[in-house]
N, C-alpha and C positions, 0 to 999 in steps of 0.2 A: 504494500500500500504506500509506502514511503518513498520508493523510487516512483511512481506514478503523479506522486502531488512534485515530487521534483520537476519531473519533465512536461508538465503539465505549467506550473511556472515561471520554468524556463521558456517555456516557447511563448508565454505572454508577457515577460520581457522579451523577446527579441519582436514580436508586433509593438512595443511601446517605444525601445530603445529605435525602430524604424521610423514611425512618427515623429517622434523629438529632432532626432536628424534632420528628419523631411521641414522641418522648421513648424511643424501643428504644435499649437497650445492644449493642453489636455487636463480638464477636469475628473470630476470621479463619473460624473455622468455620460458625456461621451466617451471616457475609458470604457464603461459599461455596454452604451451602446455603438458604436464603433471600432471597439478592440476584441468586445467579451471581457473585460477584466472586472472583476468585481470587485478585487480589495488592491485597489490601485496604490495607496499607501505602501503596502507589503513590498509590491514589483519597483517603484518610487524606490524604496530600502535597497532594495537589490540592486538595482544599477547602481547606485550611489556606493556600494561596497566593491564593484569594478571601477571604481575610478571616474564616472559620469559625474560630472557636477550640473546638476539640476536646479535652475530657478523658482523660486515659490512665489509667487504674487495672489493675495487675498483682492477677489473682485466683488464686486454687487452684479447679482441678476434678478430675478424677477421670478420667482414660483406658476405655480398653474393658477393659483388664485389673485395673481398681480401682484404681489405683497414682495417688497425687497429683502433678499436674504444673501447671505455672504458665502463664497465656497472660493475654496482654493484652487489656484491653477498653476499649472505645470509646462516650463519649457526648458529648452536648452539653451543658452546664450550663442549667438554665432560669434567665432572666434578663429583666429588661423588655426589652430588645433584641431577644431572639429567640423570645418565645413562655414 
């Protein structure tokens, strides 16, 4: 069971760490719906223990009911290092 949750999160870092490159901004909800990743924190962790330096920016959007609420988002800085 433990090799399976392995390569199971491996492979949704390698769909997250391909977005961040691609220069996409990544929430937990487009994580979710656009990667499959559900505990997007977790795979966030992960790359950051390969050496990925990951930006966090706290935005305002807007819920299903109109009401503004805060979530955090995710990119990569561009850089000669990395694209």
């Amino acid at each position: 069971m433990k090799q399976l949750q392995m390569s199971y999160g491996q492979s949704q870092c390698k769909r997250l760490k391909s977005a961040l490159i691609g220069g996409k901004k990544i929430t937990r909800l487009n994580a979710y719906i656009d990667l499959g990743i559900f505990e997007l924190s977790s795979r966030i962790g992960e790359l950051e223990k390969q050496g990925i330096v990951i930006s966090r920016q706290r935005i305002t959007v807007y819920n299903r009911y109109g009401e503004k609420t805060n979530v955090m988002e995710y990119r990569i800085e561009k850089t000669e290092n990395n694209g």
